[in-house]
N, C-alpha and C positions, 0 to 999 in steps of 0.2 A: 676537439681543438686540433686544429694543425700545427705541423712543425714550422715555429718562425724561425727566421735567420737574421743574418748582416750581411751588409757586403764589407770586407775586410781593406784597409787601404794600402797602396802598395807597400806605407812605410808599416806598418804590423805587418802584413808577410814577412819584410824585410828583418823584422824581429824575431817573428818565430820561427824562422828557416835559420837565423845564427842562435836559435837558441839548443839546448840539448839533454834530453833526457836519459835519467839517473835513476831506474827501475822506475818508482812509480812515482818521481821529481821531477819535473818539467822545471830547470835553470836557464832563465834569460841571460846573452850575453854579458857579458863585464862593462862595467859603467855604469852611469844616472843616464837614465831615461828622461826627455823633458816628459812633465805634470803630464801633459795632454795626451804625448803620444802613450806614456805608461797606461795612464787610466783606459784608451784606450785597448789596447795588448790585454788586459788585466780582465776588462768584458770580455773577449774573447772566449779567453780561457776560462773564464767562468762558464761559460756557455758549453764548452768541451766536458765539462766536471770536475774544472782543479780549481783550490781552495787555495789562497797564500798560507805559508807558514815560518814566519820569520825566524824560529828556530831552526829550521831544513833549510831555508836560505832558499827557496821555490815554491811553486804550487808542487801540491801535495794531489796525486788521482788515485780513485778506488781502485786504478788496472792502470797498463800500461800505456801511456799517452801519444804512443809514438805512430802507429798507424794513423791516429784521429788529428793529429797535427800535423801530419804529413795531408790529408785529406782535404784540411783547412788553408793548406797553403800551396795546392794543386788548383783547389778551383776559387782562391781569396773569396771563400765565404763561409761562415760557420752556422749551423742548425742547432740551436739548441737540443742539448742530448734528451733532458728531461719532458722536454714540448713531441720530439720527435718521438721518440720511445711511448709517451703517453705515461710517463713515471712518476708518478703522483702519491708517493705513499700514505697506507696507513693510519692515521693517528692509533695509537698501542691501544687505546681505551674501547676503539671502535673495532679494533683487530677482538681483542676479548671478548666484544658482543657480539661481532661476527662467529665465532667458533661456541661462543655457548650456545647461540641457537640449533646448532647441530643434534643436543644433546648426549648421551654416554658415548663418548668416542676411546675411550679407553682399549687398548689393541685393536682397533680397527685399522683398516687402509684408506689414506685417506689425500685429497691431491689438493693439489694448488696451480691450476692452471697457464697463470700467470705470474711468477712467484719474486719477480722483483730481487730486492732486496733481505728476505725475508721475513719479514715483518710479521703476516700471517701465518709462515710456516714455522715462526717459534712457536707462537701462542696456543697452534694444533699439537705441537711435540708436548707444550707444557701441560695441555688439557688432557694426556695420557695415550694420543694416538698411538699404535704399535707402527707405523708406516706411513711417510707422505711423499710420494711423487711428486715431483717439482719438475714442472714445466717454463720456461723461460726464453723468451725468443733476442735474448740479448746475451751477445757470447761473454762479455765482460760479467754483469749482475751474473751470470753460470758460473764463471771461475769465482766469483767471489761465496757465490751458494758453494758451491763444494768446498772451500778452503773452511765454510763455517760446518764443514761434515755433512752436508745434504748430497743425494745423489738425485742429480739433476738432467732433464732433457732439454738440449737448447735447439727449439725449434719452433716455428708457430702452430702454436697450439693447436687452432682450425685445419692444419696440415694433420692430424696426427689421428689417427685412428682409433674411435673409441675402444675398441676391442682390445689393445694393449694397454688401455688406463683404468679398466675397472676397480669402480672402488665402492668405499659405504657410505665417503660423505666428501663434501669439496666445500669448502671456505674460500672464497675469491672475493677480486677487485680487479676488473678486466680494463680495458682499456676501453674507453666509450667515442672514438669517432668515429662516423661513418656507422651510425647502430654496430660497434663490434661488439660491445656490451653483449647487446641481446644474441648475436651469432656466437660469443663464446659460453655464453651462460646454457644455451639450448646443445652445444654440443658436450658441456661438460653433464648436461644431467641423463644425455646417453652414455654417459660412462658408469655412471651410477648401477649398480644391482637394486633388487625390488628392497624395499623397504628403505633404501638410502636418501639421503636429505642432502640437500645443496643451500648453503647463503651466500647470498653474495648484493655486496655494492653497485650499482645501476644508476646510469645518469635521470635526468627526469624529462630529458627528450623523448624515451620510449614510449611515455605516458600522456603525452602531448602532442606526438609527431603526428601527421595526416597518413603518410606514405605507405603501403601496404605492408609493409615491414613492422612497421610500429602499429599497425591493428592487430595483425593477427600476431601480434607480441603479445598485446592485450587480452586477446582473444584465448591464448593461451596461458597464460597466468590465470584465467578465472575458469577455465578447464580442468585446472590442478588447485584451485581454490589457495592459492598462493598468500601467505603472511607477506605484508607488503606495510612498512614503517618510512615516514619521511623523517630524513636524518636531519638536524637541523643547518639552517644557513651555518657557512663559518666554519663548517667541521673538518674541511681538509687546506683554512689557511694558508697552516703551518707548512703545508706539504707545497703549497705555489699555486694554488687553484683555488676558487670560487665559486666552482660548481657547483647546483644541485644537486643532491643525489639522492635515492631509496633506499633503502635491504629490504628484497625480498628472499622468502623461504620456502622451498618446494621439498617434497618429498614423494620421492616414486614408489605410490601402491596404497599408501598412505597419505590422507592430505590434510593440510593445514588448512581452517577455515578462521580468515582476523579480515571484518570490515571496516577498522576503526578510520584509518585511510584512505579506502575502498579503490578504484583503479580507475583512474581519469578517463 
């Protein structure tokens, strides 16, 4: 999916340029807004990442609003953060099956590619990793990983060399347009040492696609005899998506053999 946007009209600029941020408060001027233009201004900034909260008297954002609002009122038009970023978290229940498929990770080193919000990289600390690298191509979700105590790379992933990520297993949920799915899941299992295991979430276009990309994705998942599970419809409603999606299971040196859902 690509990042959608709005075009913003001069009177929400004209709002959010008198408005003014309060650490991570974003306060509309003084006054009643009329209905339309409020509800207006209000999409906006939902689209940026800020919440109302009528006790703070503002939207409320995970970081600080003030560059992204400045952004939004340079070129009157906003990208949804979540669409653009590709930030779809999660669901906790799926994070847990995600990391048990890894099996005993207990003091191992262990990474998250894409590490969001954390989501993933609790459920790896909870299942007794001694270590997890967190990769994150979003400077904002970085300040927030590290204030929850993670030590985090904010960079894209694909940019970064496996040789500095080696680990024994990686639990992801990558971002899927453009096949990135498959280009982060194939660089994250060169980070891997022999015997290490990867799961991770995968849209269901790879298993579908015509494009040389997506065969010899194919091609390669049944080279490694890859555990491959369709997740069911619905699973990441909650998170603002629709998507299909799989988990599949590799492990380097070692391999998994599951045809129950065999490879399109």
């Amino acid at each position: 999916m690509s990042g959608r946007g709005i075009t913003l009209s001069p009177e929400v600029v004209d709002v959010l340029r008198r408005s003014r941020t309060d650490g991570y408060i974003l306060r509309l001027p003084e006054g009643q807004l009329e209905r339309a233009l409020y509800t207006s201004v209000d999409k906006a900034i939902r689209m940026l990442g800020g919440k109302w909260d009528r006790r703070q008297g503002g939207h409320i954002f995970p970081f600080d609003p003030s560059f992204k609002v400045a952004a939004a009122i340079s070129n009157s038009k906003v990208v949804s953060r979540q669409q653009a970023l590709q930030l779809f978290e999660t669901p906790q229940a799926l994070a847990v099956e995600l990391v048990g498929e890894l099996g005993d990770i207990k003091g191992k080193t262990c990474l998250e590619p894409s590490a969001g919000r954390g989501r993933i990289v609790t459920e790896l600390l909870s299942a007794g990793a001694g270590e997890v690298a967190c990769v994150e191509i979003d400077a904002d979700n970085g300040n927030d990983l590290e204030r929850q105590g993670h030590s985090v790379l904010v960079a894209d992933f694909l940019g970064v060399s496996a040789d500095t990520m080696t680990c024994d297993a990686v639990a992801m949920n990558p971002p899927f347009t453009r096949n990135q799915d498959i280009q982060h899941v194939r660089h994250a299992f060169a980070c891997l040492r022999p015997g290490g295991r990867l799961a991770s979430i995968v849209s269901e276009h790879g298993f579908a696609g015509n494009e040389r990309e997506c065969t010899e994705w194919r091609d390669w998942l049944r080279s490694l005899s890859a555990k491959i599970e369709i997740i069911p419809a619905g699973a990441f409603k909650k998170s603002g998506t629709s998507i299909q999606t799989r988990m599949i299971v590799v492990t380097k040196g070692t391999y998994i053999l599951d045809s129950r859902n065999g490879i399109g």
